[in-house]
C-alpha positions as YAML, in Angstrom:
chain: A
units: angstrom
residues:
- id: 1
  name: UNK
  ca: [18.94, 0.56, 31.92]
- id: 2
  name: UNK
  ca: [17.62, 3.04, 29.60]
- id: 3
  name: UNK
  ca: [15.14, 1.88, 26.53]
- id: 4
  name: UNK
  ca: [17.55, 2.28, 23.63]
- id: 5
  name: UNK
  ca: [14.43, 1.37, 21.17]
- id: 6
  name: UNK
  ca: [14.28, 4.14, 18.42]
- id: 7
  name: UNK
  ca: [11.10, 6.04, 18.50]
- id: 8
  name: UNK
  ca: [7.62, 5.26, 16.69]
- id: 9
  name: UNK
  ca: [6.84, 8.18, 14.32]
- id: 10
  name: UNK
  ca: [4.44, 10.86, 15.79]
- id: 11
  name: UNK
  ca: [1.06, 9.54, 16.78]
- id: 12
  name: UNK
  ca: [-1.70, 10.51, 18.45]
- id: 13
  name: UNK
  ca: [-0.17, 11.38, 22.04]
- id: 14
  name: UNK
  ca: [2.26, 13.70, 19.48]
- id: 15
  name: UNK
  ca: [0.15, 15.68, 17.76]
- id: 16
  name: UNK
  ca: [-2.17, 18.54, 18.33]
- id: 17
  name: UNK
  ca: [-5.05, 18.67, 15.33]
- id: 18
  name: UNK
  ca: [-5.85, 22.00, 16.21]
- id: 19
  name: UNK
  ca: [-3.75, 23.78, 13.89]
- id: 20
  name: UNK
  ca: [-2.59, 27.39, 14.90]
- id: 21
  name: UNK
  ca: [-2.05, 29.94, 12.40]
- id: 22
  name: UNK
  ca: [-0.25, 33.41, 12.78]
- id: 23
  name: UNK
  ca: [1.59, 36.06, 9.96]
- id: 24
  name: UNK
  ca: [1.27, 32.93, 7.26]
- id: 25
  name: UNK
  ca: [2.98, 30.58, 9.53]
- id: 26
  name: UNK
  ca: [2.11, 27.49, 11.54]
- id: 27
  name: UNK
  ca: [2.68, 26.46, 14.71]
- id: 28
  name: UNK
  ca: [4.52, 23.12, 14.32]
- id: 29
  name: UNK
  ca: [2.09, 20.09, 15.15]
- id: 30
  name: UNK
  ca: [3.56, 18.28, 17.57]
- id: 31
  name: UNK
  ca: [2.39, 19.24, 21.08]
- id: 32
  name: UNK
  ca: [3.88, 22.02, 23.11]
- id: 33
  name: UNK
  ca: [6.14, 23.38, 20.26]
- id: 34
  name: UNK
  ca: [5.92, 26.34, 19.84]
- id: 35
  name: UNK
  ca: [8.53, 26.74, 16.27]
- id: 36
  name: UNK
  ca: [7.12, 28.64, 13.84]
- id: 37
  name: UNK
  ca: [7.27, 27.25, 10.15]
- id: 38
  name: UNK
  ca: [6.35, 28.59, 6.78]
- id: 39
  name: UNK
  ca: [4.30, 25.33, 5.04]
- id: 40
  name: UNK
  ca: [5.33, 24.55, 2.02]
- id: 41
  name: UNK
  ca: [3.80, 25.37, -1.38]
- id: 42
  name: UNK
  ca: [4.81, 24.48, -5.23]
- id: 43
  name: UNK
  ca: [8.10, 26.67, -5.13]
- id: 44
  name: UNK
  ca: [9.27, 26.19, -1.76]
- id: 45
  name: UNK
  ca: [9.87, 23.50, -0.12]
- id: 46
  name: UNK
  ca: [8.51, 24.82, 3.29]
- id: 47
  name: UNK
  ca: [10.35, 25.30, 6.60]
- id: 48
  name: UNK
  ca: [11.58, 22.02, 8.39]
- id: 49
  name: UNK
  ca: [10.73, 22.14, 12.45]
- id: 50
  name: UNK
  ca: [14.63, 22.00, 14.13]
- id: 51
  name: UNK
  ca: [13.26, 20.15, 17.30]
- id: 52
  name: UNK
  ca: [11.09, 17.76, 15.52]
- id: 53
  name: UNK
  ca: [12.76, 17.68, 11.72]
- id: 54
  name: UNK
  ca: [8.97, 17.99, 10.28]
- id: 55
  name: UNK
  ca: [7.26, 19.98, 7.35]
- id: 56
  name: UNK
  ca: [3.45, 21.16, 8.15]
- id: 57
  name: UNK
  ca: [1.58, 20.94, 5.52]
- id: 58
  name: UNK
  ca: [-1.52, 22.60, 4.91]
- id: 59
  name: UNK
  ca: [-3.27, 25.82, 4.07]
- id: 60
  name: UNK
  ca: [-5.48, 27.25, 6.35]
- id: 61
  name: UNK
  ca: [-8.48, 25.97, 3.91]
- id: 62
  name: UNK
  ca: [-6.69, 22.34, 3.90]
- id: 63
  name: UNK
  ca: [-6.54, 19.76, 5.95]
- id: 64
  name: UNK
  ca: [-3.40, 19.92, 8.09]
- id: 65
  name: UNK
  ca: [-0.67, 16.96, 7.46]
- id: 66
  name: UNK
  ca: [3.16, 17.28, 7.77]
- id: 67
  name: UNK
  ca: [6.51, 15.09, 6.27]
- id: 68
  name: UNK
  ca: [9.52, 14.22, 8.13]
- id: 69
  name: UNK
  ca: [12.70, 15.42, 6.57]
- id: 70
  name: UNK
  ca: [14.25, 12.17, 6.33]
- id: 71
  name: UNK
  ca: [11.98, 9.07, 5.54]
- id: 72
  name: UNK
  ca: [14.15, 7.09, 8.30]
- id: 73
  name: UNK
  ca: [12.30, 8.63, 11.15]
- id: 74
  name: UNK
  ca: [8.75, 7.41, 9.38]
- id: 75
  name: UNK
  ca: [9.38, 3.77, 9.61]
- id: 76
  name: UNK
  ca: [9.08, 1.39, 12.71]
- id: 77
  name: UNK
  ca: [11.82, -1.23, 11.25]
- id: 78
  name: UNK
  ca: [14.87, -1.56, 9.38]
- id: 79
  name: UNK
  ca: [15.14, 2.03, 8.17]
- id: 80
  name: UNK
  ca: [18.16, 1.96, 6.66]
- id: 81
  name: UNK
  ca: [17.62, -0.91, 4.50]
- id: 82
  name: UNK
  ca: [14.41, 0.87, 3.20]
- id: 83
  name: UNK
  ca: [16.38, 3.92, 3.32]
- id: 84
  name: UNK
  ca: [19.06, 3.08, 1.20]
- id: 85
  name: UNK
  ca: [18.07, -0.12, -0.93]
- id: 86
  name: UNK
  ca: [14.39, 0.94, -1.88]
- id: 87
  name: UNK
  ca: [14.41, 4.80, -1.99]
- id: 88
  name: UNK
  ca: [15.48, 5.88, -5.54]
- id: 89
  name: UNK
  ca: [15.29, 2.18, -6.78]
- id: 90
  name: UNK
  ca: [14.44, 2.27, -10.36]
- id: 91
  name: UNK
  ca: [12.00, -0.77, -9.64]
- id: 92
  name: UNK
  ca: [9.98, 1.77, -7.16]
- id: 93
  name: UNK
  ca: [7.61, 4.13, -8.40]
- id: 94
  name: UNK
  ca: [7.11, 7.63, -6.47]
- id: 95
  name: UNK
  ca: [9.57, 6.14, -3.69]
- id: 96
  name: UNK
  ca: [10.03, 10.01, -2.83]
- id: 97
  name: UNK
  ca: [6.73, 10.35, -1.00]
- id: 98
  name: UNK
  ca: [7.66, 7.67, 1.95]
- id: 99
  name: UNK
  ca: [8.35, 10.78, 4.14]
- id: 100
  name: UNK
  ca: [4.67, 11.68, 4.50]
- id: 101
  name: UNK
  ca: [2.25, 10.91, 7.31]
- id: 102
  name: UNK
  ca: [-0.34, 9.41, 4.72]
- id: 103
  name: UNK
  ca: [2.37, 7.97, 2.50]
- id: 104
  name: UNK
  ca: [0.26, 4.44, 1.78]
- id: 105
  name: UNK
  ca: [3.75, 3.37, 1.02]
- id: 106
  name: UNK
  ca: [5.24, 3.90, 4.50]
- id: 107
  name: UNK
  ca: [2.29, 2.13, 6.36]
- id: 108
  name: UNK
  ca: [2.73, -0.89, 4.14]
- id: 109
  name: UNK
  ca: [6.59, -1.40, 4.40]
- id: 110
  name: UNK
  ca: [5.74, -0.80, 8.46]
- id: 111
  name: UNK
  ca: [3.37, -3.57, 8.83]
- id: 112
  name: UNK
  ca: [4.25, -5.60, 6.18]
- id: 113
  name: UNK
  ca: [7.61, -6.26, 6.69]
- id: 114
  name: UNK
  ca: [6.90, -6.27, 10.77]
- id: 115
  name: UNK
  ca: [4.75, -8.88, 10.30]
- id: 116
  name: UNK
  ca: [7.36, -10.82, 8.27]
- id: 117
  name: UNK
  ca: [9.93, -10.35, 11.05]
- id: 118
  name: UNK
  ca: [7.07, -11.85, 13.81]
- id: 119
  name: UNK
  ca: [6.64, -15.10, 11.49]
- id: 120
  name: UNK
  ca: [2.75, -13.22, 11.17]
- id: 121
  name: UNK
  ca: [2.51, -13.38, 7.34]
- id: 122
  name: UNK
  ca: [1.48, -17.31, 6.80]
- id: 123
  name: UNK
  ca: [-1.91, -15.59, 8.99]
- id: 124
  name: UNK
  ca: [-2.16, -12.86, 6.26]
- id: 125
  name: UNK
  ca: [-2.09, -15.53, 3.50]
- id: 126
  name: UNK
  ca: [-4.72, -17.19, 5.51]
- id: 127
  name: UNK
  ca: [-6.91, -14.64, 5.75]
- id: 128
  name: UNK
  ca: [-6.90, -13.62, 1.74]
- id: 129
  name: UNK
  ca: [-6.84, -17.51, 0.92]
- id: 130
  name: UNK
  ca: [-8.26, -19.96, 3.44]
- id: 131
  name: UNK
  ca: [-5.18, -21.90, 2.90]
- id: 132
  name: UNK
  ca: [-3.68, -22.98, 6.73]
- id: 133
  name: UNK
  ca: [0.16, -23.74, 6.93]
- id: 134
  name: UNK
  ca: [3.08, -23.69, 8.62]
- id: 135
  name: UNK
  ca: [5.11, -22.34, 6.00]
- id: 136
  name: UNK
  ca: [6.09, -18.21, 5.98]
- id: 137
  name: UNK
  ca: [5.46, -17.07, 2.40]
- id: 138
  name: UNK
  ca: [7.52, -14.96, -0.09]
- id: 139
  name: UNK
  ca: [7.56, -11.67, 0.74]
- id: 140
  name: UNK
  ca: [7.75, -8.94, -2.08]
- id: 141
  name: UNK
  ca: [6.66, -4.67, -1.74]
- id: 142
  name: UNK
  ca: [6.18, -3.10, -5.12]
- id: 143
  name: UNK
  ca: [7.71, -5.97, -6.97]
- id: 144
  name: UNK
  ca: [11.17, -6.50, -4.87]
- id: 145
  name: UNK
  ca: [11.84, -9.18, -2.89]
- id: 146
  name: UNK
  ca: [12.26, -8.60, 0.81]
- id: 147
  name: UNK
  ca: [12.47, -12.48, 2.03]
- id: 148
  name: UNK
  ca: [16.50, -12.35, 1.89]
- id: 149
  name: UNK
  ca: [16.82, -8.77, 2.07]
- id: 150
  name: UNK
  ca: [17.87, -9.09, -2.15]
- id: 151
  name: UNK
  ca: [15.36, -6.25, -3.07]
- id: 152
  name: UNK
  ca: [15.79, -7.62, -6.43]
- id: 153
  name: UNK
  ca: [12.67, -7.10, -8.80]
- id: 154
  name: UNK
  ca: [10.62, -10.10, -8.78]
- id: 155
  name: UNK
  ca: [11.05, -12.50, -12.13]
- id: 156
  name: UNK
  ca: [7.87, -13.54, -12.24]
- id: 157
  name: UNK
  ca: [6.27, -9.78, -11.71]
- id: 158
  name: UNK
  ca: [8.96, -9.09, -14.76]
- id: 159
  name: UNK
  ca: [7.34, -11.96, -17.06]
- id: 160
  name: UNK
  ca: [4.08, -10.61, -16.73]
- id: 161
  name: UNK
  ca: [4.85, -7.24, -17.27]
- id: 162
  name: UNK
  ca: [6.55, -7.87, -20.89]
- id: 163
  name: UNK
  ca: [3.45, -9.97, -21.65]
- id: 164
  name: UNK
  ca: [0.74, -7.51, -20.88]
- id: 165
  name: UNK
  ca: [3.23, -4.42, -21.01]
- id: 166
  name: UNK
  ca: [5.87, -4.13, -23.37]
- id: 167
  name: UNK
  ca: [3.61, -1.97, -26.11]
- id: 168
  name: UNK
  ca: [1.43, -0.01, -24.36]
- id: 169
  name: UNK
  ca: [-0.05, 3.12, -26.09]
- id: 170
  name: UNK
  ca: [0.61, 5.82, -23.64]
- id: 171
  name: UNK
  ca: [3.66, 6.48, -21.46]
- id: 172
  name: UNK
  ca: [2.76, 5.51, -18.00]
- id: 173
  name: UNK
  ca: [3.69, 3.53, -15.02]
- id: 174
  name: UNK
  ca: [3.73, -0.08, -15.49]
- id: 175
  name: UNK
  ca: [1.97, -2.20, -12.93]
- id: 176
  name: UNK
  ca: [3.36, -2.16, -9.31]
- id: 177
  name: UNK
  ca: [1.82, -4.58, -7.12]
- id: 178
  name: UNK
  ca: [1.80, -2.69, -3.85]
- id: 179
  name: UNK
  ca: [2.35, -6.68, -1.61]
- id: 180
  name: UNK
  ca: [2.82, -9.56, -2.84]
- id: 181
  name: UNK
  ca: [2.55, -13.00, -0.62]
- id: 182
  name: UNK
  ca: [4.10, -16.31, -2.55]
- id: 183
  name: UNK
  ca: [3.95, -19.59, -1.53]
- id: 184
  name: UNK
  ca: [5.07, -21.48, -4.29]
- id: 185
  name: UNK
  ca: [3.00, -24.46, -5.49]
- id: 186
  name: UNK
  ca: [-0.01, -23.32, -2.90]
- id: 187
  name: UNK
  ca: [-1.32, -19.48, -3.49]
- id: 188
  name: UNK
  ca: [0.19, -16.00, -4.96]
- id: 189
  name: UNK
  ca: [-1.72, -13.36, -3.70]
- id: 190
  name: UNK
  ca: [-1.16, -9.47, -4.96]
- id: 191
  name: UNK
  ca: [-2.81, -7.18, -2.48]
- id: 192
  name: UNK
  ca: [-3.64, -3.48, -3.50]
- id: 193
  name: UNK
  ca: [-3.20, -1.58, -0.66]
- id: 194
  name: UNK
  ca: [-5.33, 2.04, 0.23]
- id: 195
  name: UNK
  ca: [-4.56, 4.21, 3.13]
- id: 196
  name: UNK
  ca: [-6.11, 8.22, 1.74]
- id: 197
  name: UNK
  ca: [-6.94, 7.83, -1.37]
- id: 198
  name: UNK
  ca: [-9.95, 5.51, -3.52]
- id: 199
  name: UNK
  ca: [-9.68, 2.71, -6.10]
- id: 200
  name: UNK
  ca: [-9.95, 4.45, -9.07]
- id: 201
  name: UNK
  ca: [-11.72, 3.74, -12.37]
- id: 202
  name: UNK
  ca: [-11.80, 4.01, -16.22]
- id: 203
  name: UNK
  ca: [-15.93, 5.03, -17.81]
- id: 204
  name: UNK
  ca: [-16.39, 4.46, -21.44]
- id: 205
  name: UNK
  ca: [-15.06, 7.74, -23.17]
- id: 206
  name: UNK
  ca: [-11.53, 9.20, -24.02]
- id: 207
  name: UNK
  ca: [-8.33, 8.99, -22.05]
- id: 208
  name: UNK
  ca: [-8.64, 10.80, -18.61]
- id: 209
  name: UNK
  ca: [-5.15, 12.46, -19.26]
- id: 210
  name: UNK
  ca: [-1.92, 11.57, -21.60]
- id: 211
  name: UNK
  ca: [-0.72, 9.10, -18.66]
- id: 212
  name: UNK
  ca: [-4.31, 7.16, -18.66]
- id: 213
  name: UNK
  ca: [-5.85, 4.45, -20.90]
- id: 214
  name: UNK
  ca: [-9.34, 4.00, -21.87]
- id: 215
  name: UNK
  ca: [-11.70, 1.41, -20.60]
- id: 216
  name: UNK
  ca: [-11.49, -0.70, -23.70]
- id: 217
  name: UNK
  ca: [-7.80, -0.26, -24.07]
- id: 218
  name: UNK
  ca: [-7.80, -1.56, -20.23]
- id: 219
  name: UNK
  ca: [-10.01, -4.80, -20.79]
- id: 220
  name: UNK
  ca: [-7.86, -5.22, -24.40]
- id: 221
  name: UNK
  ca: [-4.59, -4.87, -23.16]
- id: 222
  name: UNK
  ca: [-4.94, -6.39, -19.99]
- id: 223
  name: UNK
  ca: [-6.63, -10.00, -21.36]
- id: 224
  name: UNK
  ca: [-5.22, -13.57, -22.06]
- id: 225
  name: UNK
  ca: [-8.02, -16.10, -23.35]
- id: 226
  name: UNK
  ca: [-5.96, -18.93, -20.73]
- id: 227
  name: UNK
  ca: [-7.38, -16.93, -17.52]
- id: 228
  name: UNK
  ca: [-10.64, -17.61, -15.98]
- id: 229
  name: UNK
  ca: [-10.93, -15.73, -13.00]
- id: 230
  name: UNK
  ca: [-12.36, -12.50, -14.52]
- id: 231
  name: UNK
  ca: [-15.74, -11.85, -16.77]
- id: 232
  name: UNK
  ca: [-14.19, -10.22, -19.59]
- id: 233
  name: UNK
  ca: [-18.00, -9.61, -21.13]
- id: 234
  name: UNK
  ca: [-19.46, -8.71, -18.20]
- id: 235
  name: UNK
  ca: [-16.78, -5.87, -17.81]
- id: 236
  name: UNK
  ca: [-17.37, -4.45, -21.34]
- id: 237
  name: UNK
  ca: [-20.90, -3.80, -20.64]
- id: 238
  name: UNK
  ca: [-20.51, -2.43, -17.26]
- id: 239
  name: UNK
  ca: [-20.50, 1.21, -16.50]
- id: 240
  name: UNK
  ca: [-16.80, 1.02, -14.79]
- id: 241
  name: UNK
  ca: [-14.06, -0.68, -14.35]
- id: 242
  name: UNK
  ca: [-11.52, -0.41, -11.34]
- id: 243
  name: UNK
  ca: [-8.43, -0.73, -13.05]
- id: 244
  name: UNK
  ca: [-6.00, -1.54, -10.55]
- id: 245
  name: UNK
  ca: [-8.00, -4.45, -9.16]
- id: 246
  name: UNK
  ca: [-8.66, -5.73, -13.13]
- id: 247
  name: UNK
  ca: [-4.51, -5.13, -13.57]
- id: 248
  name: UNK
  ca: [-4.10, -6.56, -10.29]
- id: 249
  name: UNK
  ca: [-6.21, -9.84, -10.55]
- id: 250
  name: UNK
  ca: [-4.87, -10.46, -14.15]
- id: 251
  name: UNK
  ca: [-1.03, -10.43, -13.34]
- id: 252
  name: UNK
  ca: [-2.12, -12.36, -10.15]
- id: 253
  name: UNK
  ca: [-4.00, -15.56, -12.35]
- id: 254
  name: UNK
  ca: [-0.72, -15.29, -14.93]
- id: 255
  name: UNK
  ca: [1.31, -15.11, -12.66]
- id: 256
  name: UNK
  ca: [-0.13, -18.04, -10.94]
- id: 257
  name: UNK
  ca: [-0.11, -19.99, -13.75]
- id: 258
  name: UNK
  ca: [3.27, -19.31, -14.83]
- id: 259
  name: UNK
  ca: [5.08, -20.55, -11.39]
- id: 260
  name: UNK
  ca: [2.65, -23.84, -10.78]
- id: 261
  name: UNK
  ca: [-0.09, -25.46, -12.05]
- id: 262
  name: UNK
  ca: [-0.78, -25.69, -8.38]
- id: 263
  name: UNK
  ca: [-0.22, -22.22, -7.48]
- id: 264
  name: UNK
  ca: [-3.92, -20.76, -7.09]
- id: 265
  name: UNK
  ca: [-4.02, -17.10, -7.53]
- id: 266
  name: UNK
  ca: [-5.78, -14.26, -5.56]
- id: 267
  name: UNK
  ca: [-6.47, -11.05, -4.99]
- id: 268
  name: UNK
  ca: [-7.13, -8.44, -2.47]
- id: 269
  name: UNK
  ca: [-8.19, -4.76, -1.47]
- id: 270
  name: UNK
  ca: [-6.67, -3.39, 1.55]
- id: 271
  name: UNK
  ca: [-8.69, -0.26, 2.94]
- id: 272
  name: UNK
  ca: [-9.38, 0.94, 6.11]
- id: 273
  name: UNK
  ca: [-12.88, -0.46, 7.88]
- id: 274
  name: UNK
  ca: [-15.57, 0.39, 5.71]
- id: 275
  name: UNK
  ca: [-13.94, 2.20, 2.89]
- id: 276
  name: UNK
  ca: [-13.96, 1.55, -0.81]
- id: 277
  name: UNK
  ca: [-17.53, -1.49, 0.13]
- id: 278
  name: UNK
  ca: [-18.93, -0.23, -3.25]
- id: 279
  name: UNK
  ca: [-16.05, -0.37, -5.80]
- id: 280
  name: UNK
  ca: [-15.25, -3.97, -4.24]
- id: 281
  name: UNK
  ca: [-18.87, -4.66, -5.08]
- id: 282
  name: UNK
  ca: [-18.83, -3.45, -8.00]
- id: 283
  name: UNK
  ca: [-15.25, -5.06, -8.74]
- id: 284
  name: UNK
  ca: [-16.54, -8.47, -7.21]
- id: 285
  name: UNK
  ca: [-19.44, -9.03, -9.77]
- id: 286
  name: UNK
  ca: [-17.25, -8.94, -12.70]
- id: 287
  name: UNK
  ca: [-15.64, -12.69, -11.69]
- id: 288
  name: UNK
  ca: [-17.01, -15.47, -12.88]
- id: 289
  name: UNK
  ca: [-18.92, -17.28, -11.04]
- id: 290
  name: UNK
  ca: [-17.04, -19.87, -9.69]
- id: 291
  name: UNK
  ca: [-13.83, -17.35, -9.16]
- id: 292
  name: UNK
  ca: [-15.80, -15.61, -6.96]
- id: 293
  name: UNK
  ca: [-13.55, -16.72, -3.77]
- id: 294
  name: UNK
  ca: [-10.18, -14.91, -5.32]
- id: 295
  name: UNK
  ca: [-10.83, -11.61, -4.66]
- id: 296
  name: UNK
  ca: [-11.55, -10.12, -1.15]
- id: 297
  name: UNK
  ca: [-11.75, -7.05, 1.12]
- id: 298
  name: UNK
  ca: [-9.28, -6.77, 3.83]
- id: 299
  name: UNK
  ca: [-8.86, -3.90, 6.30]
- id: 300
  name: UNK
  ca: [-5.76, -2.46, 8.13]
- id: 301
  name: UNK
  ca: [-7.80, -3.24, 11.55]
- id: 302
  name: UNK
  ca: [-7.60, -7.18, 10.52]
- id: 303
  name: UNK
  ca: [-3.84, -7.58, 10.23]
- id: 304
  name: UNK
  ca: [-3.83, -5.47, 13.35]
- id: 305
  name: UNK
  ca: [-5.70, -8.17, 15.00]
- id: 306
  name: UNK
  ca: [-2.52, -10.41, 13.56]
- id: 307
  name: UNK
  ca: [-0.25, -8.43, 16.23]
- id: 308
  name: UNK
  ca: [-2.14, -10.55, 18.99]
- id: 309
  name: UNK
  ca: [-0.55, -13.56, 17.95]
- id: 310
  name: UNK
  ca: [2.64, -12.57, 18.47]
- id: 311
  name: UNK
  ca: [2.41, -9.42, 21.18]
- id: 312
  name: UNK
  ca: [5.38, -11.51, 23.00]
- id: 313
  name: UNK
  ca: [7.51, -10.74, 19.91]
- id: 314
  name: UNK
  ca: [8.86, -6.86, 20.50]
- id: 315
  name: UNK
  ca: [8.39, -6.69, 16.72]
- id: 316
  name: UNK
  ca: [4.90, -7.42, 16.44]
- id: 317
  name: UNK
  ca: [3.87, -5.43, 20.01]
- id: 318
  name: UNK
  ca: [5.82, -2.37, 17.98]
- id: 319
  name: UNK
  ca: [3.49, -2.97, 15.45]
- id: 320
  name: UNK
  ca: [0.76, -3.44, 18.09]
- id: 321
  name: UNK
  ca: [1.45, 0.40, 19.00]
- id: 322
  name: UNK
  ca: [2.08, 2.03, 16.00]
- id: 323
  name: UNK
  ca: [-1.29, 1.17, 14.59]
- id: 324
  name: UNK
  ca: [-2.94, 2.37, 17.79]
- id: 325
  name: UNK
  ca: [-1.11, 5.47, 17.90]
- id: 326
  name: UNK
  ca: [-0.87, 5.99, 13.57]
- id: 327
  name: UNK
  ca: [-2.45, 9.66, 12.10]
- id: 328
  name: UNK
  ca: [-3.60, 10.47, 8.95]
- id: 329
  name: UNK
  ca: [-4.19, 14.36, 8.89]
- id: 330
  name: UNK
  ca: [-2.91, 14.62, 12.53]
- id: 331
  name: UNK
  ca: [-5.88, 12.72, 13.45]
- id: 332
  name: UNK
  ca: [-6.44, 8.97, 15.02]
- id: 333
  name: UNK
  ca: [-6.62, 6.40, 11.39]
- id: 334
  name: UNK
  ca: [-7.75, 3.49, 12.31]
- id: 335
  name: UNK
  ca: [-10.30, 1.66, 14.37]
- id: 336
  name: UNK
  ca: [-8.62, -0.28, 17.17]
- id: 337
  name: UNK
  ca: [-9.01, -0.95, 20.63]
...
């Protein structure tokens, strides 16, 4: 009987990193194609492989990466829900840029919501909190709730932005919590997840562009005398301040505080191994003392190690081999065995 299982998006055994270049076209990356494609640039959107339905992006000075044409053939499960009930939702920020082979945004609806359909998330929640139980948490991706399959924005997520949100004094995005793990009455946990790209920061100074605010404007805004997890004076003297870990944690404690008194909040970084050990550092020494247990450093290799528990689940071993197999820049991404 043939296997009617859709296919994992290109991986290692797919691709060929060594990028071939002739008369300003590249040779499409997967192996033994031989289609020849213009890459894209700011005013076109670059040729789209026929066999493979890929962009390759990339100069010949840049690092090679490509984009599938459509965003179904990036994701591992339920594609057409993400597809068609979280691309374009006005709740989604950027939700355009799930096509890509580094899209952070991909990689986290792929093993979050895989993980979810294995019964694998309660381990998650153990891993950020310490807290054991039988119980599956909540499940909510940039603010919409994905336990029922309701993507409806999250109320609580909604509170907490029109507290610390509805006045700020530049027009920007308001805060997106890329996962979100509820248990309600035990732990909320907001994870900020990083595939490419660094947790970035606000110095003392001016605004970093019209979309940014300044470091004061950051600890000002983002404050509420009832929260305890974060040194507010510690973080005004220090040099920098990761701001999406300080928005993060705050909404997190509020949000906490607003569902339960029982409800214990946390946070997390998600990097791959032994990325962003520094700004989580630095980000770390800015609780207070006794808080010091509600933020932590996750990788992508330890909820890989999750897919173990549930390898006789086809959902989780499809996990299993998409995070052996996964690229970034046509290249192997993580560290597993």
């Amino acid at each position: 009987m043939p296997d009617l299982e859709p296919p994992l998006p290109f991986g290692t055994p797919d691709l060929d990193p060594s990028v071939k270049w002739a008369n300003e076209r590249v040779t499409c990356y997967v192996r033994g194609c031989r289609q020849q494609l213009r890459p894209p640039t700011r005013t076109f959107a670059g040729d789209v492989c026929p066999t493979h339905g890929i962009r390759c992006h990339g100069a010949k000075t840049h690092t090679p990466t490509y984009s599938y044409r459509d965003v179904r053939r990036n994701v591992i499960i339920d594609p057409e829900l993400l597809a068609t009930r979280v691309v374009g939702h006005p709740f989604k920020f950027e939700s355009h840029r799930l096509g890509l082979e580094n899209s952070e945004d991909a990689l986290t609806w792929n093993v979050f919501r895989s993980l979810q359909r294995a019964n694998l998330l309660k381990h998650v929640g153990e891993l950020v909190t310490g807290i054991r139980t039988d119980a599956e948490p909540d499940l909510y991706l940039w603010g919409l709730k994905l336990t029922d399959d309701a993507v409806a924005p999250w109320d609580l997520l909604v509170a907490a932005r029109e507290r610390f949100e509805s006045n700020l004094p530049v027009d920007r995005p308001l805060t997106e919590p890329d996962i979100a793990l509820h248990l309600p009455g035990r732990y909320l946990v907001l994870i900020e997840a990083k595939f490419t790209s660094p947790n970035p920061s606000y110095a003392a100074g001016p605004r970093k562009d019209a979309r940014s605010l300044t470091k004061d404007e950051l600890l000002r805004i983002y404050h509420d005398p009832g929260l305890a997890i974060l040194d507010r004076p510690r973080a005004v003297e220090a040099y920098r301040v990761h701001y999406q870990l300080w928005r993060n944690t705050v909404f997190a404690e509020w949000m906490a505080k607003l569902d339960d008194r029982r409800t214990q909040a946390f946070h997390a970084n998600l990097t791959r191994t032994g990325e962003e050990i520094v700004s989580c550092a630095e980000f770390r020494s800015l609780l207070n003392p006794d808080a010091t247990d509600r933020f932590v450093h996750i990788a992508w290799e330890d909820l890989h190690r999750l897919t173990s528990r549930g390898l006789h689940d086809p959902v989780a071993a499809r996990l299993d081999r998409y995070l052996r197999t996964k690229t970034t820049r046509l290249r192997p991404a993580f560290r597993v065995g």
